[in-house]
N, C-alpha and C positions, 0 to 999 in steps of 0.2 A: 504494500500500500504506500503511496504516493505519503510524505510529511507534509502538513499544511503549516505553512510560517504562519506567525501572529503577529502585530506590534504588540510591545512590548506594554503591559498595565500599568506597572509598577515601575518605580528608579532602578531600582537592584534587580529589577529582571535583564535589565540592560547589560550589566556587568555579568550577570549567569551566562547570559548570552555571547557576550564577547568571549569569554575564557572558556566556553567552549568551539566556537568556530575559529580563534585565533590566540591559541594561551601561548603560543612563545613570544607573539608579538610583542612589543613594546609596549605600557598603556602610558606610565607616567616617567621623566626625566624629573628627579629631584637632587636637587644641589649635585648636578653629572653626573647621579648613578639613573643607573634604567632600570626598570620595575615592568615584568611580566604582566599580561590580565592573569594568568596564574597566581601569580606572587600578590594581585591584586587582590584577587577574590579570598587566595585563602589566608593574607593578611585579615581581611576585613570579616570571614568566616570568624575568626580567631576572637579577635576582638569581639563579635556578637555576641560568641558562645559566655566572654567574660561579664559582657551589661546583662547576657539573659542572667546569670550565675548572682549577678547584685538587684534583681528586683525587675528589669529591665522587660516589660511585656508592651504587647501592641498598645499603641497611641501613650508611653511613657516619654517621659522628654529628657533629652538628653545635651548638654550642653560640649559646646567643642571650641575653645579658648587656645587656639595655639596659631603660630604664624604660619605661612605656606610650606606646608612638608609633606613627605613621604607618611608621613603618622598622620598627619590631618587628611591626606587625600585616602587613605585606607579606613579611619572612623569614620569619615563620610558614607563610607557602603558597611561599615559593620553595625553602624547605628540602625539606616534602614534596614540592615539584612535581621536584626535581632526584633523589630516591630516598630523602634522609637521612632522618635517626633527629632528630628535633627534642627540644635536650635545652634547658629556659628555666630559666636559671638568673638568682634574685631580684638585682637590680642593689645590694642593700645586703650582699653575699655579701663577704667579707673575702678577702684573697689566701689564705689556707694554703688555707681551704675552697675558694674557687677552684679553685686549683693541684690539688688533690685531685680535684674534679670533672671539670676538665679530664682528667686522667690517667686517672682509672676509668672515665671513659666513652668514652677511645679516641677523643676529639674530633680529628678531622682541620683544622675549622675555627672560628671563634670570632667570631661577629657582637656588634659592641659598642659604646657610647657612647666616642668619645672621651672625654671628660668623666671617664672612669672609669679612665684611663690609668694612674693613679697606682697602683691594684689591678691591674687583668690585666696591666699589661708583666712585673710580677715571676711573675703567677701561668706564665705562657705560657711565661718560661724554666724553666719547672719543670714544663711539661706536653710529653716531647717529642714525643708525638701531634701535635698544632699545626704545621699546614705555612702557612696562610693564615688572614687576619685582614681581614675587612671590618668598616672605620671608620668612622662614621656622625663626619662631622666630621673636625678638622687633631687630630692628635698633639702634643703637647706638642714643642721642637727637640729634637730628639737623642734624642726617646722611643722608637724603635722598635731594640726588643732583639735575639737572636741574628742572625746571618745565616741562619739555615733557614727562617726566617718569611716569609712574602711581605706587605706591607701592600699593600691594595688599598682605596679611597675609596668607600665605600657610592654616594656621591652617581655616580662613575662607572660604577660599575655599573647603576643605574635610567636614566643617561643613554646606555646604549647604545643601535645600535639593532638589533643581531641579537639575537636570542629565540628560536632554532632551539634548542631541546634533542635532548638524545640520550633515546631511550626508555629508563628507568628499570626498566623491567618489575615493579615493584609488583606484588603482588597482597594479599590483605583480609590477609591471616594475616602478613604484615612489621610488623616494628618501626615502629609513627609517631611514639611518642615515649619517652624516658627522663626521668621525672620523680622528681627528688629525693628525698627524703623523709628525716628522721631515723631513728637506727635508735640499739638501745640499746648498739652499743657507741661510740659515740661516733663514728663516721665516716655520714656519709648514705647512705643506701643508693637506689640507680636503680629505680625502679619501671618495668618493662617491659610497654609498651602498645600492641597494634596496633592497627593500621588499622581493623580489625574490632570489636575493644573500644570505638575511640573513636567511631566511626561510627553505631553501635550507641548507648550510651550518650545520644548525643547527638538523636540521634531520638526515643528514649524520654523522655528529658527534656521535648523540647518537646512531645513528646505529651500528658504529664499538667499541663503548665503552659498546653495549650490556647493554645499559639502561634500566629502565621502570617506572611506574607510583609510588611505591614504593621507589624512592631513597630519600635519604636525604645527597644532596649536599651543599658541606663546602667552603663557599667563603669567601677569606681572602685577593682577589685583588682586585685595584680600580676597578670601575665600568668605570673608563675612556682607563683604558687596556682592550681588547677586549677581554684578556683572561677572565677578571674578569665579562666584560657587557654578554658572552656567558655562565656562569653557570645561572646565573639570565635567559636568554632568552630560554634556554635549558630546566631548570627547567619546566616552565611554558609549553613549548611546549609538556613534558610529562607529566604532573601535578602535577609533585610530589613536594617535598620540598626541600625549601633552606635556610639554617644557614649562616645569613647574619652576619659578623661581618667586623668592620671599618677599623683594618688592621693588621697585626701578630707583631705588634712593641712587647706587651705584651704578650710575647707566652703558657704562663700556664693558663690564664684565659678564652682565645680560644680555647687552648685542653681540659681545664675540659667541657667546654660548648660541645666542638665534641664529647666526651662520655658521657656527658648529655643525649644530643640528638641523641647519636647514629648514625652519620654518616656515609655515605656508599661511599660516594664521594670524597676524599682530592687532590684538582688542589692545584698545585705547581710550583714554578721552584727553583734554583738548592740555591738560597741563603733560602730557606726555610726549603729544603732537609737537609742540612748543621744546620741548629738551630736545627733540632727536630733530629738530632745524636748529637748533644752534650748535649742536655738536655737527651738522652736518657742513655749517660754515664753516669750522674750523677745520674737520678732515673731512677728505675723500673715503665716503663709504656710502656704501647700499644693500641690501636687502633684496637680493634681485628673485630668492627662492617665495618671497612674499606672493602670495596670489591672492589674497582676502585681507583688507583693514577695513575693523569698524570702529564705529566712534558712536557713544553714547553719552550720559549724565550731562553734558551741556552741548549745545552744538559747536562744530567747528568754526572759527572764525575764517569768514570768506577768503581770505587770500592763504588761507592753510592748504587745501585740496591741491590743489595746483602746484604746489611748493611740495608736498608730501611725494608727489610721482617720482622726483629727483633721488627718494629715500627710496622711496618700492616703486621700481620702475616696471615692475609687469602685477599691479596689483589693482583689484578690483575696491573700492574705497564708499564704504554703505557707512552715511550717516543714519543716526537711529531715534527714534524716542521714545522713553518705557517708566515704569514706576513700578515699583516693588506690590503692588497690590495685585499685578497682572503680567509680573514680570518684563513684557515686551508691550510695543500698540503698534508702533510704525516704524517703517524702512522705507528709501526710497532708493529704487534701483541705482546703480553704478551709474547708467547709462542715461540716467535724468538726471546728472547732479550739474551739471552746464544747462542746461533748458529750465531747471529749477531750484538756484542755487540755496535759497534760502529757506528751502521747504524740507522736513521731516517724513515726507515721502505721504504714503497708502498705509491699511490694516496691514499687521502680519496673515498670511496664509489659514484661513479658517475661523477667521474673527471678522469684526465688524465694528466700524464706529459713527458717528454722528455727533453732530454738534446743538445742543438746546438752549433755548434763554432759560434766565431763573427762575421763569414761571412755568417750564416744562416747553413750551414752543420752540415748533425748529427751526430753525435758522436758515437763510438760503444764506448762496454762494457768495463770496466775497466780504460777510459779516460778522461781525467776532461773537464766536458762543462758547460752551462748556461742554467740551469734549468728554464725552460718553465712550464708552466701551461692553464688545457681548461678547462672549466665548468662552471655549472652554479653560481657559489659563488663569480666570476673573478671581480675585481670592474666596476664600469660604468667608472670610469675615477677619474681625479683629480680636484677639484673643482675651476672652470676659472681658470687653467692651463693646455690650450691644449698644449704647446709644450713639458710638464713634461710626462703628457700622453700620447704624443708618442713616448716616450723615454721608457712607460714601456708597454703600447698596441700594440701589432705587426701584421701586418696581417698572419691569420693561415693558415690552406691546404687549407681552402672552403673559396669562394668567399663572401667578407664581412664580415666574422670571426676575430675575435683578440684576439689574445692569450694574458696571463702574460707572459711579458720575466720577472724573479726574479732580475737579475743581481747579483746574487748568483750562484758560482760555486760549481758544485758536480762531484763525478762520481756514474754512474749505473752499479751494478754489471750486471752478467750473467742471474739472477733470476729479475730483477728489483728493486732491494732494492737498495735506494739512501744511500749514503755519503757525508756529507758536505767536503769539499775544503777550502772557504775563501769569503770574500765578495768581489765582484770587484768595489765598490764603497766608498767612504770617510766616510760612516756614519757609528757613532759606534753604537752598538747593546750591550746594558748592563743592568742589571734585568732585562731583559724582555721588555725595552725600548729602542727605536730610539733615540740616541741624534747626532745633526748636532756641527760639531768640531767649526763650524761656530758662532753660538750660543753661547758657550760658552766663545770660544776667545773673541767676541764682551763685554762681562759682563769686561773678564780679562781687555780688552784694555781701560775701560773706568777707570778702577784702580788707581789713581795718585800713580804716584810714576813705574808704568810698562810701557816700551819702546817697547817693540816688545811681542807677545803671539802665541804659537803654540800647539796645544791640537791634541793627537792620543789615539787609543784605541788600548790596548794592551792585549793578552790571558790572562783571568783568571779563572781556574777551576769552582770559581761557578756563577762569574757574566756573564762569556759572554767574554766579554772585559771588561779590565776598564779603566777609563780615565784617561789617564796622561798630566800634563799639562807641559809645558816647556815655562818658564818665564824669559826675559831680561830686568833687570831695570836699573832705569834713575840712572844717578850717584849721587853717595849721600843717593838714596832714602836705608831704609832701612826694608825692606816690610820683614815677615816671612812669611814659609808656612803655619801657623792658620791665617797669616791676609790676606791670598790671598782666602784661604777655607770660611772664613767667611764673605766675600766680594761675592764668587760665592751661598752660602746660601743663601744672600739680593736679589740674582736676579735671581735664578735657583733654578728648583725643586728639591729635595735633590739629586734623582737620577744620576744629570747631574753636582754634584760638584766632583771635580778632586779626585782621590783617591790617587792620588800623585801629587807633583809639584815639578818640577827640575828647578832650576835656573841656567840659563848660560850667561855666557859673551858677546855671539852669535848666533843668531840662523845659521844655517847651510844652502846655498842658492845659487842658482842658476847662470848662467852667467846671466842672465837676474834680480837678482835681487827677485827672487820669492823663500819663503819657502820651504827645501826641505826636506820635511815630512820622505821621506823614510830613511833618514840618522839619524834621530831621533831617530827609532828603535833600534840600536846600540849602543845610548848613557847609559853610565853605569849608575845606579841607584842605 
């Protein structure tokens, strides 16, 4: 009898699948060593059978704290392969946030860099969900906190050798991941994504980017940015290969490694774009094995496209735009980026969007509305936060349906090719991340020596936005802008420290006494 192929329901069927039609191949490059889908799968077998062994059952959450490695891209697939909820939280995440993420999301376990000891021991006594803790590396003497914890050695876990799991019983419509996200009241909120969403998603991806089992894709984003956790989940779902490195701080030691390895992949966004043209003024180099760049979290500044060919002189170059609730929305083909420079492209492959005014009416052509989203990639919701989810779940045409409202303004042209607008909400969006103004303020105000704090996100060519802070202090105190920057370092991920700080005598306010952010915007700088 003839075998009938299926796609694939679930994330880790992808990798079942790979390590059996191509286990010697290559799946992952980590710090120059090459790793099997063998080595992949019964890496991540390993590690399951340890989370099932600590409590670890379908829809459990499980936390993954470590920078881009061969240990994090294998808890990736032993987390889903053992039933959990894969929750990657960025390795420059501070204890409170931590501790808070831990808690909200009901993590029963917490995969982590040693190295990082000095943040998760305190956050873990303050998360007491946390029953087990696998340590990639020795603990600091005397580092390991309550007695309810169990520490167990990463490395003894991949060195076992039963791998017998218990069936998980998954099915598409389970949680595969809770991923982070800011939210504007100053706490992050979990973005809840199944099987099905990401499965989904990710197929449609590589469809319009014209993939196949041959690529070797170049990752150089957190695994905790979704951009960075989908080359990783991409890869695997077409078996090909991924050049895992930690992060582009050190830019020539990444690109000798991309033309090592001969890359076919390079995901970017636009503060990357921007390093590899200035390295490219000073030396003669190219990327000529490149055949795919895309670019997401901000758009590329116009006169980038054209100047990047110089870099990947045989490479296809897909602007993109996407938001963590739905992972992806729009692409616009390679071959409209001259015809439509400015535009975010069409849906991705099996989706749908539309633009509404705020009273639900739709929008024609040429008008700026609030771009809408259907399909199957839309998130389940926000994790115990119904009333945030319905603020971004709206009922659609068909009965029981819910659409993404984005709360992001565009217009549609004639042809359907979207245009961004503006965000119609307070959160700024800068490398390619969410930060709540909220958030931030809160680090400023706890500053001795600062009276009042107001934080906006303001255009900038390659971030996005950036963030400006605007500081009123106590009298007397004599705080500089390095000692406010370096205060926001102590308690914020680098991404979310002010790129500017303005100090004023006032902030600017309301009859009512409330901060009035828009008048901010005008203040000289």
């Amino acid at each position: 009898m003839t075998e009938v192929l299926r796609a694939p329901r679930l994330l880790h069927e992808t990798l079942v699948a790979a390590a059996a039609s191509r286990a010697a191949h290559t799946a992952v490059v980590a710090d120059g060593v090459r790793h099997s889908y063998l080595e992949l799968l019964t890496g991540a077998q390993r590690v399951a059978r340890a989370l099932q062994d600590h409590g670890i059952t379908r829809g459990s959450a499980v936390a993954l704290y470590m920078e881009n490695s061969w240990a994090a891209a294998v808890s990736v697939y032993g987390i889903l392969l053992a039933g959990g909820v894969l929750t990657v939280i960025n390795p420059q995440t501070k204890t409170d946030k931590l501790a808070y993420m831990l808690a909200d999301s009901e993590a029963r376990v917490l995969i982590a860099d040693a190295r990082l000891a000095t943040t998760f021991l305190p956050a873990v006594d303050e998360a007491p969900s946390v029953r087990a803790v696998l340590c990639a590396g020795a603990l600091p003497a005397g580092g390991a906190p309550t007695a309810r914890v169990t520490y167990v050695a990463f490395e003894e876990a991949l060195a076992r050798g039963d791998v017998a799991l218990s069936r998980a019983g998954t099915i598409p419509i389970d949680l595969a991941a809770l991923i982070y996200t800011s939210g504007s009241t100053g706490h992050p909120k979990g973005v809840m994504l199944t099987h099905q969403n990401m499965v989904f998603a990710a197929g449609s991806i590589t469809e319009y980017l014209r993939l196949g089992s041959d690529e070797r894709i170049l990752n150089v984003l957190p695994l905790a940015f979704d951009y960075g956790l989908y080359q990783l989940l991409m890869t695997v779902y077409l078996g090909a290969t991924l050049v895992l490195e930690r992060s582009f701080a050190f830019p020539v030691p990444v690109l000798n490694r991309a033309i090592e390895e001969k890359v076919t992949v390079f995901p970017l966004v636009p503060t990357i774009a921007a390093t590899l043209l200035s390295l490219k003024q000073r030396t003669d180099w190219v990327l000529p094995s490149v055949t795919r760049v895309t670019n997401t979290a901000a758009a590329l500044p116009a006169g980038f496209i054209p100047r990047l060919a110089s870099v990947f002189p045989n490479a296809l170059i897909f602007p993109m735009y996407g938001l963590t609730e739905c992972k992806r929305v729009s692409y616009l083909e390679p071959e409209m980026v001259d015809a439509k420079p400015t535009s975010v492209g069409k849906a991705i492959p099996g989706t749908e969007v539309f633009l509404l005014t705020a009273e639900g009416n739709e929008v024609p052509p040429g008008q700026p509305g609030i771009l809408h989203v259907r399909g199957p990639h839309v998130m389940l919701g926000y994790w115990k936060q119904p009333a945030l989810t319905a603020q971004m779940l709206k009922p659609g045409r068909y009965p029981g349906e819910r659409v993404l409202c984005t709360h992001d303004v565009f217009m549609m042209d004639e042809e359907g090719f979207l245009y961004f607008v503006g965000r119609s909400d307070d959160i700024i969006k800068t490398r390619g991340e969410k930060v709540s103004p909220i958030e931030v303020e809160n680090v400023l105000h706890r500053l001795p020596g600062v009276r009042e704090a107001a934080v906006i996100g303001v255009p900038d060519e390659l971030l996005g936005q950036a963030i400006r802070a605007f500081v009123v202090l106590e009298q007397g105190a004599t705080l500089t802008e390095q000692d406010v920057k370096r205060a926001c370092l102590a308690g914020l991920e680098s991404f979310m420290v002010p790129r500017d700080v303005v100090f004023l005598s006032e902030l600017p306010k309301t009859a009512t006494a409330k901060v009035r952010k828009k008048d901010l915007y005008d203040v000289p700088v």
